[in-house]
C-alpha positions as CSV (number, residue, x, y, z in Angstrom):
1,X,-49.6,-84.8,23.5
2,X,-50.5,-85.3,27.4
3,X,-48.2,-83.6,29.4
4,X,-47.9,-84.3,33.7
5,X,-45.5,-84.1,36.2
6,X,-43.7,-86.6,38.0
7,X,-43.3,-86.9,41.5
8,X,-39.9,-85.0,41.0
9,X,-41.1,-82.3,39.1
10,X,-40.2,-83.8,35.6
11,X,-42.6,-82.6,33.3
12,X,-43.3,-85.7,30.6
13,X,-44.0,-85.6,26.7
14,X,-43.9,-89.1,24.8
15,X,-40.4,-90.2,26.4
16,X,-38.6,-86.8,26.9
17,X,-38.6,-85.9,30.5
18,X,-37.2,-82.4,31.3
19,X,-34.6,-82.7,34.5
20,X,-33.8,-80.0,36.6
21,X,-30.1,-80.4,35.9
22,X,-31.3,-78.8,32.2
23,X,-31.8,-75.5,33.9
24,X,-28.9,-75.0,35.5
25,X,-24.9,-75.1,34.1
26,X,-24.3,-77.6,36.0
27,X,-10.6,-93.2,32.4
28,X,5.5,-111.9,26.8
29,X,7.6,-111.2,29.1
30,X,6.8,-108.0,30.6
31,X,3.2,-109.8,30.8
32,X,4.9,-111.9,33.1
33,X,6.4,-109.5,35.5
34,X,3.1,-107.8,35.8
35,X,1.7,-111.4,36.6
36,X,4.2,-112.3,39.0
37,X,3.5,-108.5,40.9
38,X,0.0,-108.8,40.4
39,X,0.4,-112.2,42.3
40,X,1.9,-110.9,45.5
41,X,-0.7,-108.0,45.8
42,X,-3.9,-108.1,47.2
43,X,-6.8,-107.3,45.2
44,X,-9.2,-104.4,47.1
45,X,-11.7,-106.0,49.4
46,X,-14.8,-104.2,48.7
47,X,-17.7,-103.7,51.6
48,X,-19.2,-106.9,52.3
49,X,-22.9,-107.8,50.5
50,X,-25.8,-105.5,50.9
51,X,-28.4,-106.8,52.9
52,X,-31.8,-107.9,50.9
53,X,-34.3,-105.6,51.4
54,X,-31.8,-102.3,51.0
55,X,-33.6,-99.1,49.4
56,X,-31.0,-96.5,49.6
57,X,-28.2,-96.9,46.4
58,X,-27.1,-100.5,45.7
59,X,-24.7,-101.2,42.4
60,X,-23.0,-104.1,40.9
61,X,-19.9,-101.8,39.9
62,X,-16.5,-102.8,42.0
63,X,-14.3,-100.5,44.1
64,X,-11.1,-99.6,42.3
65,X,-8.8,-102.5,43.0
66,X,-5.8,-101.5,45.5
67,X,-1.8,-102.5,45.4
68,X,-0.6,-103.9,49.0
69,X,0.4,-101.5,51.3
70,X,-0.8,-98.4,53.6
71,X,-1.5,-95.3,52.2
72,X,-1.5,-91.9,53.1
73,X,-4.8,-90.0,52.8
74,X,-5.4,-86.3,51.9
75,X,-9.0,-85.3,53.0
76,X,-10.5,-82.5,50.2
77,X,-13.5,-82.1,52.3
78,X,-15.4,-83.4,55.1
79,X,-19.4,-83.4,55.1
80,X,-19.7,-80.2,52.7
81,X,-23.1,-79.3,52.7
82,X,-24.9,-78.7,49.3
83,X,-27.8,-76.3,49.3
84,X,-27.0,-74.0,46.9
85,X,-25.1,-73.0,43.4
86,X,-22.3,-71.8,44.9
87,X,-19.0,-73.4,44.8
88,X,-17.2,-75.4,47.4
89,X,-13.4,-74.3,47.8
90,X,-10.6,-76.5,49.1
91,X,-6.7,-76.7,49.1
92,X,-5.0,-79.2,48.1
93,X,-1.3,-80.1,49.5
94,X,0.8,-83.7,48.4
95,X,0.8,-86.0,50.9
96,X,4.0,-85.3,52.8
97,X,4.4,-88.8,54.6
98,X,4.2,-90.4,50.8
99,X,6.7,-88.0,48.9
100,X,8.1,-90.7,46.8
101,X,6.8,-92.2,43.5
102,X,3.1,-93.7,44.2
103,X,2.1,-97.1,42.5
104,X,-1.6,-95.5,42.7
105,X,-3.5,-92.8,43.4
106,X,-7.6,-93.0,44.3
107,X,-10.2,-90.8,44.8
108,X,-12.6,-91.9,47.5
109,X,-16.0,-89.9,47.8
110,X,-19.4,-90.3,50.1
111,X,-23.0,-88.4,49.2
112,X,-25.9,-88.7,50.9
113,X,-29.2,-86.5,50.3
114,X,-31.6,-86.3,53.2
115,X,-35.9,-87.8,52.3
116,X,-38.2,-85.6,50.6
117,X,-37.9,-84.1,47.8
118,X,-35.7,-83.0,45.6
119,X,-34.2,-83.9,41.8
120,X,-30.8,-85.8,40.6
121,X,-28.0,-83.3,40.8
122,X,-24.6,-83.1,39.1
123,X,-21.5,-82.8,41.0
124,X,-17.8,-82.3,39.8
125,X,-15.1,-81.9,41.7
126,X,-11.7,-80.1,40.1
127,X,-7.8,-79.5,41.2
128,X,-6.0,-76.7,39.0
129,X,-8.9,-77.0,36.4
130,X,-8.8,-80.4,35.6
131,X,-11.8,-82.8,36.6
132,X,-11.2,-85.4,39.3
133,X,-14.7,-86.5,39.7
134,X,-18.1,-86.2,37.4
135,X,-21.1,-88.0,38.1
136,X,-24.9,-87.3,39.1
137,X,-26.8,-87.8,42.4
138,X,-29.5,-90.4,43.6
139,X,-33.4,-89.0,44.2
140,X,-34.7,-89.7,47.3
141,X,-38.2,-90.8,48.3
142,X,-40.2,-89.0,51.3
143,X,-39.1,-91.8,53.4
144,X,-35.8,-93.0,51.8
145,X,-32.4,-91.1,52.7
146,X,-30.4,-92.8,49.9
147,X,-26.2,-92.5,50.4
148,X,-23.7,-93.9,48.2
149,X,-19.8,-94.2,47.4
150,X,-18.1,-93.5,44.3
151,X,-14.1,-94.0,43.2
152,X,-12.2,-93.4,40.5
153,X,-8.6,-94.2,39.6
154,X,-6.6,-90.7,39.4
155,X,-2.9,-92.6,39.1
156,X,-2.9,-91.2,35.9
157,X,-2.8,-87.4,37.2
158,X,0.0,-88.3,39.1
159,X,2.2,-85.1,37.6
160,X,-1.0,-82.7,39.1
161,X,-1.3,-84.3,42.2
162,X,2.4,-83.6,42.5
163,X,2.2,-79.9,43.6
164,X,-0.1,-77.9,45.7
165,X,-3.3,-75.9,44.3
166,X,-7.1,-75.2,44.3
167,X,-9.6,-77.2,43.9
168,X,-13.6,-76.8,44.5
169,X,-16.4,-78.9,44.0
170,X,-19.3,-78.1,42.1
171,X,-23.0,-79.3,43.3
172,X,-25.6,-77.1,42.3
173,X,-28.7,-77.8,44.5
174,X,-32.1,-76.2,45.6
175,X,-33.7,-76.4,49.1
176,X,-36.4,-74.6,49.6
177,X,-40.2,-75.6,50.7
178,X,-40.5,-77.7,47.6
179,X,-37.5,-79.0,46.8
180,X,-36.0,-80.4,50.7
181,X,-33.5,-82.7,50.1
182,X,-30.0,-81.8,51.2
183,X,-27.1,-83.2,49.7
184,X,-24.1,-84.2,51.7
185,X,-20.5,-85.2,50.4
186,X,-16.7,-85.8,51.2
187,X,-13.8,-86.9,49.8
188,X,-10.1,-87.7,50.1
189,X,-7.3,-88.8,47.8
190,X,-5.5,-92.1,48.7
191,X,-1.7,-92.2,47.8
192,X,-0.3,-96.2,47.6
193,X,3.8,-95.7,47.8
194,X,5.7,-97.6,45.4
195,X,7.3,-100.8,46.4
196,X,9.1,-104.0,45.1
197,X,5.7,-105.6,44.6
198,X,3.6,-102.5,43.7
199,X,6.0,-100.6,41.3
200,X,5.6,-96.7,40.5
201,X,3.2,-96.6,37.8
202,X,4.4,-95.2,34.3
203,X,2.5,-92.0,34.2
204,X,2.1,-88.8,32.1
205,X,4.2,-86.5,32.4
206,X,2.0,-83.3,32.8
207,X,-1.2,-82.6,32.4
208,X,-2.8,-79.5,30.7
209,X,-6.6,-78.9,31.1
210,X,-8.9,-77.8,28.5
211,X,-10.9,-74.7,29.8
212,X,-10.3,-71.3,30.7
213,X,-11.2,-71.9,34.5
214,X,-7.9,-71.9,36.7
215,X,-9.6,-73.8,39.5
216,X,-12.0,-76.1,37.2
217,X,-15.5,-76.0,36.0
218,X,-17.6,-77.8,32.7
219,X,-17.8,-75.5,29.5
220,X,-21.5,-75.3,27.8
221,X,-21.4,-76.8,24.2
222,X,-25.2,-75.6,23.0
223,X,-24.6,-76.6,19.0
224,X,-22.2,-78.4,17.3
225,X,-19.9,-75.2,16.1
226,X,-19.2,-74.5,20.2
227,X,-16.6,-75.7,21.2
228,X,-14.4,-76.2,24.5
229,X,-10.7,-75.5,23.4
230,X,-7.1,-74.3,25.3
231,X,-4.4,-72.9,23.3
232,X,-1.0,-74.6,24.5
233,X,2.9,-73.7,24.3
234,X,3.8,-77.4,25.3
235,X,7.4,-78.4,25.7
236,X,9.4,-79.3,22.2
237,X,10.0,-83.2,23.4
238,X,6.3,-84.7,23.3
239,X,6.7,-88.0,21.8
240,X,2.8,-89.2,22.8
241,X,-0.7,-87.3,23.7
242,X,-3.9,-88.4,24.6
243,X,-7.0,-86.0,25.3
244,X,-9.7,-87.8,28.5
245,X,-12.8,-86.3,27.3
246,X,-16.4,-85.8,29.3
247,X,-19.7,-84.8,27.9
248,X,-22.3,-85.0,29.5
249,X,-25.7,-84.3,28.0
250,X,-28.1,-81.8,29.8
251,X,-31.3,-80.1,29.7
252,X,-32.8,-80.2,25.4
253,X,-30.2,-82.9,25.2
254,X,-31.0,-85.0,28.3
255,X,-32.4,-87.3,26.3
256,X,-31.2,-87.3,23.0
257,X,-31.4,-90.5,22.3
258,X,-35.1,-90.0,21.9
259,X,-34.9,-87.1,19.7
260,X,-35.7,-86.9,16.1
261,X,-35.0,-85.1,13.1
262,X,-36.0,-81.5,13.0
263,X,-38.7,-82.4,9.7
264,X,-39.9,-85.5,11.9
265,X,-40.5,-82.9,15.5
266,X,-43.9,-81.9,15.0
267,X,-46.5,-85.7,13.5
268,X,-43.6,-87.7,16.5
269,X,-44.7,-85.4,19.3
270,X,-41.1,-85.7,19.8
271,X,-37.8,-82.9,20.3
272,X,-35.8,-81.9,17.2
273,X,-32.6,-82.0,16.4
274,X,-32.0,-85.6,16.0
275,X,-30.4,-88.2,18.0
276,X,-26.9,-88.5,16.9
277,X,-24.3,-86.9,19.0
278,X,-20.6,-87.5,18.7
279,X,-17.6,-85.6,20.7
280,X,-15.1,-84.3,18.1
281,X,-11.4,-83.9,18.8
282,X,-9.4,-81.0,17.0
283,X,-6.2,-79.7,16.9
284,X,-5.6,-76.0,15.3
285,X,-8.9,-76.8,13.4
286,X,-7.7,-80.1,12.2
287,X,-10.2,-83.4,12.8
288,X,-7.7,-85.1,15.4
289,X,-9.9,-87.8,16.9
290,X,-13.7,-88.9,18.0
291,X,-14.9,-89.8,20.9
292,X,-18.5,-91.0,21.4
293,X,-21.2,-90.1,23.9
294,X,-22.3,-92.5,26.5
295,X,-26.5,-92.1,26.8
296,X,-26.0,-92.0,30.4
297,X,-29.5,-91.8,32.0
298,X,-30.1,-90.0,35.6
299,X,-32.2,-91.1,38.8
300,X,-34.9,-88.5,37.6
301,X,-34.6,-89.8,34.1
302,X,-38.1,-91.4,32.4
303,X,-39.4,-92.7,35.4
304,X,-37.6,-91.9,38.4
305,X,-39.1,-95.2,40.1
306,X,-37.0,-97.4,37.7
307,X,-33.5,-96.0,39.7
308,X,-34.4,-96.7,42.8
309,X,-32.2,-98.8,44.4
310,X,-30.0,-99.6,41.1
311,X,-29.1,-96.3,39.2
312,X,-28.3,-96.8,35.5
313,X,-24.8,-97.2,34.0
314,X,-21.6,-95.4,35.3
315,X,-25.0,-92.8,36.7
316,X,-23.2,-92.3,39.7
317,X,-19.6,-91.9,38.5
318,X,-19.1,-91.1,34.9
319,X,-15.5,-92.4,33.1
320,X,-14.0,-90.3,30.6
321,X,-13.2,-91.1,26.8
322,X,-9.6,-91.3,26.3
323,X,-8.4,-90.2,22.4
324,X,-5.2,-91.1,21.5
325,X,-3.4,-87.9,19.5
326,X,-0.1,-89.7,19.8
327,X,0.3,-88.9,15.3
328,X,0.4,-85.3,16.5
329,X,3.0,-85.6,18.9
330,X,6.1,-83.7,16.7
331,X,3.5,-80.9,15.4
332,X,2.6,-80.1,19.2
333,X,6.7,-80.2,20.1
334,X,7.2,-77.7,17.6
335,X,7.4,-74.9,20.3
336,X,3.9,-72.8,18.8
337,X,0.8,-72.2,20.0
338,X,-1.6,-75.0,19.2
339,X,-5.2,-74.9,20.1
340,X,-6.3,-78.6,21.0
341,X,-10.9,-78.3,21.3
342,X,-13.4,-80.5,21.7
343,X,-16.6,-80.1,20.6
344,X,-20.0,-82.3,20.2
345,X,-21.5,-83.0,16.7
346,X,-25.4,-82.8,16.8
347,X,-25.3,-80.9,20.1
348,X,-29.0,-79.4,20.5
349,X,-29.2,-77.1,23.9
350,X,-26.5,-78.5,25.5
351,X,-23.6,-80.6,26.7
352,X,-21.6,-80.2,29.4
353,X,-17.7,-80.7,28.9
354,X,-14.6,-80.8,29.9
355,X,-11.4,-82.7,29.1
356,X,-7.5,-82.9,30.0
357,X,-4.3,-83.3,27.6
358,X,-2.1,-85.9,29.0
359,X,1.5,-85.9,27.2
360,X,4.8,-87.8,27.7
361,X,7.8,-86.2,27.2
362,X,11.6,-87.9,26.2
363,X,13.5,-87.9,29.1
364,X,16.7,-87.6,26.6
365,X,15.8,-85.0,23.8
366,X,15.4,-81.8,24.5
367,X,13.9,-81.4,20.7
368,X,11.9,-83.7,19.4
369,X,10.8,-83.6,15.9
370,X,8.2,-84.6,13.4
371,X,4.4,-84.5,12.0
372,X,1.4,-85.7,10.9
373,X,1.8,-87.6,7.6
374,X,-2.1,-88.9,7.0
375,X,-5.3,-87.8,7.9
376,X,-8.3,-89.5,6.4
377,X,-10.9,-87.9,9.5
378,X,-10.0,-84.7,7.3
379,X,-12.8,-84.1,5.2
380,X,-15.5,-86.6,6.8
381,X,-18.0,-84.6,8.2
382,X,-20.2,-86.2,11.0
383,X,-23.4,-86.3,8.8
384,X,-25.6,-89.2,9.5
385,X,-28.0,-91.2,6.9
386,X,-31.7,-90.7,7.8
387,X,-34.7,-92.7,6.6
388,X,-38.0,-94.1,7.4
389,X,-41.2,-95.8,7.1
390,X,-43.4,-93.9,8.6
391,X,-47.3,-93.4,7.7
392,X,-49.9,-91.8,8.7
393,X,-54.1,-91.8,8.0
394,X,-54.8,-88.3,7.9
395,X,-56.3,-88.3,11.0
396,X,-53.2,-87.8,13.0
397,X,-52.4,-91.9,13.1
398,X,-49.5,-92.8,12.7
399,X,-46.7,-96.0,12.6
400,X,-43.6,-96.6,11.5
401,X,-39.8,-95.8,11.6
402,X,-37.3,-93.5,11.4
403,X,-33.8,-94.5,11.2
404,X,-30.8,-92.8,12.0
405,X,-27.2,-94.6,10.6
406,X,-23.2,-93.2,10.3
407,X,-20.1,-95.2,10.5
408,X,-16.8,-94.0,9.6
409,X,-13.4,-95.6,9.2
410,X,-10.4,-93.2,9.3
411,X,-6.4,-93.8,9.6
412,X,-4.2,-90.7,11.2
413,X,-0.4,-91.1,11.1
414,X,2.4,-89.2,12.4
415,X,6.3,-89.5,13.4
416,X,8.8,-88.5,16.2
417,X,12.3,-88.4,15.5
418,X,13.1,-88.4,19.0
419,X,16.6,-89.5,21.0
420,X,15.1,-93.4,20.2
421,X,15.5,-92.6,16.3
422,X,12.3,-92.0,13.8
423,X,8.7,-93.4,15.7
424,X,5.9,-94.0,13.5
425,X,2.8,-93.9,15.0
426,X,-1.0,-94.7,13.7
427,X,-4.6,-94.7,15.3
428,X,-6.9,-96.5,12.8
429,X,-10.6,-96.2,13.7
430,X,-14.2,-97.3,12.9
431,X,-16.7,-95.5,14.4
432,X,-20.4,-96.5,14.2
433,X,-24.3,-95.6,15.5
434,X,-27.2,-97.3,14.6
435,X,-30.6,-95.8,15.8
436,X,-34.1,-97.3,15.3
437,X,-36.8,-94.9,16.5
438,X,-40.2,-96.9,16.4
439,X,-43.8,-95.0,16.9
440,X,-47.3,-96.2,17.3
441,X,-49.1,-92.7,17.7
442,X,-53.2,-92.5,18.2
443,X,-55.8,-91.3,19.9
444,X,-55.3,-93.7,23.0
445,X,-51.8,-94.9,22.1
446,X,-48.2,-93.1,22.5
447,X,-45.7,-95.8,22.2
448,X,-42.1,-94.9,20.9
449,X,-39.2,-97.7,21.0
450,X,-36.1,-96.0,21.1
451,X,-33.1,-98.3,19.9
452,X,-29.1,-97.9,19.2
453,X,-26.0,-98.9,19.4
454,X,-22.6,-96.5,19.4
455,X,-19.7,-98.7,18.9
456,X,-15.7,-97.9,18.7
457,X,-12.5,-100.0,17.0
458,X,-9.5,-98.3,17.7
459,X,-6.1,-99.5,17.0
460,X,-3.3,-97.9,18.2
461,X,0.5,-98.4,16.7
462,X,3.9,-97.4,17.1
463,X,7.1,-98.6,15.2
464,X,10.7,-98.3,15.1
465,X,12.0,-98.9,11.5
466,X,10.0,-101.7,10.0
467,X,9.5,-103.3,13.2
468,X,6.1,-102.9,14.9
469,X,6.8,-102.7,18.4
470,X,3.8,-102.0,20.2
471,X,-0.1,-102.3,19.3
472,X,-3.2,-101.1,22.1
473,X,-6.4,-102.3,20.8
474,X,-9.8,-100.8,22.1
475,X,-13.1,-102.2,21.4
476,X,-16.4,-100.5,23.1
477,X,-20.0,-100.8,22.7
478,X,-23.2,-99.1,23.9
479,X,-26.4,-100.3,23.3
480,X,-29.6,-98.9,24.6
481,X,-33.3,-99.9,23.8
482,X,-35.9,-97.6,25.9
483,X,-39.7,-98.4,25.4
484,X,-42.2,-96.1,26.7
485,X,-45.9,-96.8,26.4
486,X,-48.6,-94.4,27.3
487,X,-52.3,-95.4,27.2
488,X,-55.3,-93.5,27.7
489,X,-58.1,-95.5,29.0
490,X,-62.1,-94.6,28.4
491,X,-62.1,-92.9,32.0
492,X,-59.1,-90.7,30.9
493,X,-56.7,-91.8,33.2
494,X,-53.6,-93.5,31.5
495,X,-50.5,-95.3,32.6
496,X,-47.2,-94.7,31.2
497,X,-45.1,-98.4,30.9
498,X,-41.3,-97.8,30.4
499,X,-38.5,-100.4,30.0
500,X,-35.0,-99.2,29.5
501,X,-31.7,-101.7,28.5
502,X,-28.7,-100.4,29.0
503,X,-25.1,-102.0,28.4
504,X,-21.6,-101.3,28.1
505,X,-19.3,-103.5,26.4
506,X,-15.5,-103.4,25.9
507,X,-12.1,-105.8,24.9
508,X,-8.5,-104.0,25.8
509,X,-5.7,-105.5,24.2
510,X,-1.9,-105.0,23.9
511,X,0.3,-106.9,21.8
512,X,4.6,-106.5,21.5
513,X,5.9,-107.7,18.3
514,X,2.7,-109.4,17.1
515,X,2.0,-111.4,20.0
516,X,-0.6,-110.5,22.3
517,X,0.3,-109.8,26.4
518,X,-2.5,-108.6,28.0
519,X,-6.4,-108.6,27.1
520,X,-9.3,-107.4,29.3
521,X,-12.7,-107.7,29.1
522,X,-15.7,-105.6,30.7
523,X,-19.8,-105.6,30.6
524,X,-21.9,-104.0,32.5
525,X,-25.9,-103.7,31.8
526,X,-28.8,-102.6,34.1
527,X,-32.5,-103.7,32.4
528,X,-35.2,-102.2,34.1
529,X,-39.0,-101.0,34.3
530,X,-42.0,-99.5,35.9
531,X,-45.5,-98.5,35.0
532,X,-46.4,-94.7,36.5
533,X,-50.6,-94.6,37.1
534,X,-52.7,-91.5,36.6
535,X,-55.7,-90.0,37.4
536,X,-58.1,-88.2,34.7
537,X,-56.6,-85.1,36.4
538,X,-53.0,-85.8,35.7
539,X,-52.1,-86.6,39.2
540,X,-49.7,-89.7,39.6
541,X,-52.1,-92.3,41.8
542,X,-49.4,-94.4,41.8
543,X,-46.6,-96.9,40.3
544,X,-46.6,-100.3,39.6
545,X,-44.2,-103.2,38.5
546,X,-40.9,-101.9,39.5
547,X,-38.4,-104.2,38.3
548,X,-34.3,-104.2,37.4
549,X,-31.3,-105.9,37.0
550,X,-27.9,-105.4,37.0
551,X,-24.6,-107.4,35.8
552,X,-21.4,-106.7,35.8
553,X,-18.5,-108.9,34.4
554,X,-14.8,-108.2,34.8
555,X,-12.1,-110.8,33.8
556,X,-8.6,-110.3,32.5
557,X,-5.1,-112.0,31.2
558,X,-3.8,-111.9,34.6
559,X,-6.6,-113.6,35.9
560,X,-8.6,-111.1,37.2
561,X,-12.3,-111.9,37.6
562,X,-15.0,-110.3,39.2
563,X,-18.7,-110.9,38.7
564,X,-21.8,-109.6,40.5
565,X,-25.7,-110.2,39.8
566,X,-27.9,-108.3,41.5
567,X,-31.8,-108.0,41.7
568,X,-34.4,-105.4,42.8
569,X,-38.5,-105.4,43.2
570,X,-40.6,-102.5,44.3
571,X,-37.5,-100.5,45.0
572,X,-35.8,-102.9,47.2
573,X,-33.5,-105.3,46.4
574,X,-34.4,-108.9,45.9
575,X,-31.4,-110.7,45.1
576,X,-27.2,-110.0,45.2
577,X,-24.6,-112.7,44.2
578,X,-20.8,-112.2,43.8
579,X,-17.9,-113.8,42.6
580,X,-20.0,-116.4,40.9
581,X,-18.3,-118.2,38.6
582,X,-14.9,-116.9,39.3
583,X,-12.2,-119.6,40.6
584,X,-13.5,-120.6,44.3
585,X,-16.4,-118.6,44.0
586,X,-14.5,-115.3,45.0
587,X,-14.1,-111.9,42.7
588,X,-10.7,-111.1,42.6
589,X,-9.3,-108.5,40.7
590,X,-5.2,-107.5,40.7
591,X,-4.8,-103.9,42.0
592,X,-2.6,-103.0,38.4
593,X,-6.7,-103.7,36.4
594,X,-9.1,-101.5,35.5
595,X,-12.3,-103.4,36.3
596,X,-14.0,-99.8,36.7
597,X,-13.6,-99.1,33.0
598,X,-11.0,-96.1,33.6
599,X,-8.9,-95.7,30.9
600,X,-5.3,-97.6,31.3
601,X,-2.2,-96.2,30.6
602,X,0.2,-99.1,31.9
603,X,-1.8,-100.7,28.5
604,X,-0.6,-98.1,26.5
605,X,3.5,-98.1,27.5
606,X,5.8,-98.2,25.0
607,X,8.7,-98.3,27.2
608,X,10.6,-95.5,25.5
């Protein structure tokens, strides 16, 4: 198989394109109240359109949406300068003019990386070990200075934003004759008080990271039996749990989703291992809960052309999986050690982790008590179906497919008996991938389709008696298709045509009693291509047909609705409309919704 390098240094095989970041460790009536609030707030009035033409870092995504009033702002750091692997120290301090309860908390951050050279980067920043920020950076071009702003909605971390601590950010970089681009970055924390219109939000009541780091950094999973994992003493009067999970995939892994299985590795010209990867959740060794892995793709990723201006999904700011542990709730307030782990099924040289316990405690027990009645997770190992089609002429031709297939269905209950009597609580799940890997390999011809979905149905449930009083549904979706085409002409140069589709899907709902009260629905997909030109030599000559979209959709209950379209050619973009088809032809989105896709714990309340 032909192997070049890419303007970035990538070195190319078939589809798998080796990043730098792989060398380096590098979220009835009470529907109504919330109405009414949502009504008298203002929705947060994002930066106005990019200009046509743009070539820096332009995305459809919105700005997390902000209640009324002023807040108080606690700067982590101020143009840090990233140039090497060390560590960027801050301290952190509350907010001392917003002392009171906060309706929400944001975290605000600004990169830019100077022209030249230099590969996508991944950055985290952390407060008493637990993540606040994970993403990856944009490439530049030699004349191109790309710079970009990220948020994420941290109202959920309220009880660790409540004291003082350290906190460092993490942005492994190079810069050295080569490899000149600088990376630059700041960021601040925005604290919204509480008010009549913007109430206090209901948040955890402590959070626990995962992680032996005091200060906060990602663990290394390299196979499946790794595992990140903290062993807790919680307090005895948890009555729900839910574990935010990251994992990112990095340098064999990057591109996993191209992979095949090991007995496949050597007639595909393709890396081992397989393409299925699934983020496990375990308590003292139990199966507790699955989360699955996003195929997040970086600016270096394929065809680095293809990201430029419009990075893939969530490339720039990465949202955690939230797994909802609630069944376990009595067996962690039983006052012993319990080890709570995450850890990533298929995991092939390596993914990068971390993930924070968020519990609620009752205010009016002191002992809380109860367990996990059924399991059905137990005992279903993450093993995947494989088939195929594949054949081969003995000459080393060969077509066909190989197909890659697991979906499980699991129910795990528990019970509180907590100072509101006996709670019953259930998490019934399907889980599902479906992969299609598709190969036309000859003597001119390397052209592998790369299809899947990962999908998710989660129900959550809790009951007092025989009465079921509250119900969170979660429904997500992520399909990819990439298509890579290399073809060597008679003159033996070759061009290597990529197209990538990328989606995320998902439908929140809550019902009380049986009756629905709030629903929410989010998409957000990025198509793209570009054709990379070589000479007989190797060397990239140049690139051709760079094309992409992106759309994003947000709408809820509440009447929320935010939609943006957004076009680019030739690494600039060629088209940006917003709000279309929302009421007046305006986005609007009330400051209590998650249009970012962070996970939502006001649609999780129980009010108990």
């Amino acid at each position: 198989m032909l192997a070049f390098p890419d303007q970035g240094g990538h070195i190319m095989r078939g589809v798998s394109i080796m990043s730098s970041k792989g060398s380096v460790r590098l979220g009835p009536a009470i529907a109504g109240l919330f109405a009414v609030l949502g009504s008298m707030a203002t929705a947060h009035a994002a930066a106005g359109d990019p200009p046509i033409g743009a070539k820096g870092v332009v995305v459809a995504d919105p700005a997390v949406p902000r209640p009324p009033g002023t807040p108080c702002v606690v700067e982590l750091f101020n143009d840090d300068v990233f140039n090497d692997f060390n560590a960027r120290p801050y301290d952190y301090a509350p907010p001392a003019g917003c002392a009171g309860r906060w309706s929400k908390v944001v975290l605000e951050a600004d990169f830019s990386v100077t022209a030249g050279r230099q590969f996508d980067r991944t950055a985290t920043f952390w407060l008493g070990g637990v993540n606040i920020y994970f993403g990856t950076t944009q490439e530049p071009s030699a004349t191109v200075s790309p710079s970009w702003h990220v948020e994420r909605d941290l109202t959920d971390y309220d009880a660790l934003l409540r004291n003082a601590g350290k906190g460092q950010a993490v942005l492994g970089n190079v810069v050295n004759d080569t490899y000149t681009g600088v990376i630059h970055g700041s960021a601040r924390l925005l604290f919204y008080p509480a008010s009549l219109i913007a109430p206090a939000a209901p948040v955890p009541d402590a959070v626990y990271p995962l992680g032996a780091d005091p200060i906060g950094n990602t663990a290394t999973l390299n196979t499946a039996d790794d595992k990140l994992s903290k062993t807790l003493t919680l307090p005895r009067n948890v009555v729900r749990a839910y574990l935010d999970v990251f994992a990112q995939s990095q340098s064999g892994d990057e591109f996993w989703y191209t992979c095949v299985p090991d007995q496949y590795a050597a007639q595909t010209e393709e890396c081992g291992g397989g393409n299925f990867r699934e983020a496990e959740v375990s308590i003292d060794g139990q199966p507790a809960g699955v989360a699955p892995i996003y195929p997040w793709i970086y600016t270096g990723g394929i065809d680095p052309y293809m990201w430029r201006p419009t990075t893939g999904v969530q490339t720039l700011n990465f949202m955690p999986y939230r797994v909802d542990l609630t069944p376990f709730a009595g067996q962690l307030s039983d006052g012993s050690p319990h080890e709570v782990a995450v850890s990533v099924a298929g995991a092939h040289g390596y993914f990068s982790a971390t993930a924070a316990l968020l519990v609620y405690r009752d205010p009016h027990a002191k002992q809380v008590v109860g367990r996990v009645t059924r399991n059905t997770l137990a005992g279903q190992a993450p093993t995947p179906t494989i088939g195929d089609t594949l054949v081969t002429d003995g000459s080393g031709n060969l077509s066909g497919d190989i197909t890659t297939e697991l979906t499980r269905q699991f129910v795990i209950e528990g019970y509180t008996t907590s100072s509101k009597g006996r709670v019953e609580s259930s998490v019934t799940e399907t889980v599902g991938f479906d992969d299609t890997q598709s190969f036309v390999i000859n003597a001119n011809t390397f052209h592998q389709i790369s299809a899947q979905v990962t999908s998710v149905d989660s129900v959550s449930r809790s009951r007092i008696g025989p009465l079921l009083t509250v119900e969170s549904r979660q429904q997500a979706s992520y399909p990819l298709r990439v298509d890579y085409n290399q073809t060597l002409a008679t003159d033996g140069s070759l061009s290597a045509a990529s197209t990538v589709h990328q989606g995320l899907t998902s439908h929140a709902e809550r019902r009380w009693l049986g009756f629905p009260t709030y629903a929410a629905d989010l998409s957000n997909t990025v198509d793209t291509g570009d054709t990379l030109n070589f000479d007989a030599s190797g060397a990239l000559t140049s690139h051709t047909g760079q094309h992409s979209t992106q759309g994003y959709r947000f709408s809820d209950s509440y009447g929320s609705c935010y939609r943006v379209d957004l076009a680019t050619d030739s690494g600039a973009l060629s088209s940006y409309a917003s709000g279309a088809g929302c009421p007046g032809g305006q986005n609007r989105v009330w400051w209590i919704a998650h249009s970012d896709g962070s996970p939502d714990s006001r649609n999780l309340q129980v009010l108990w």
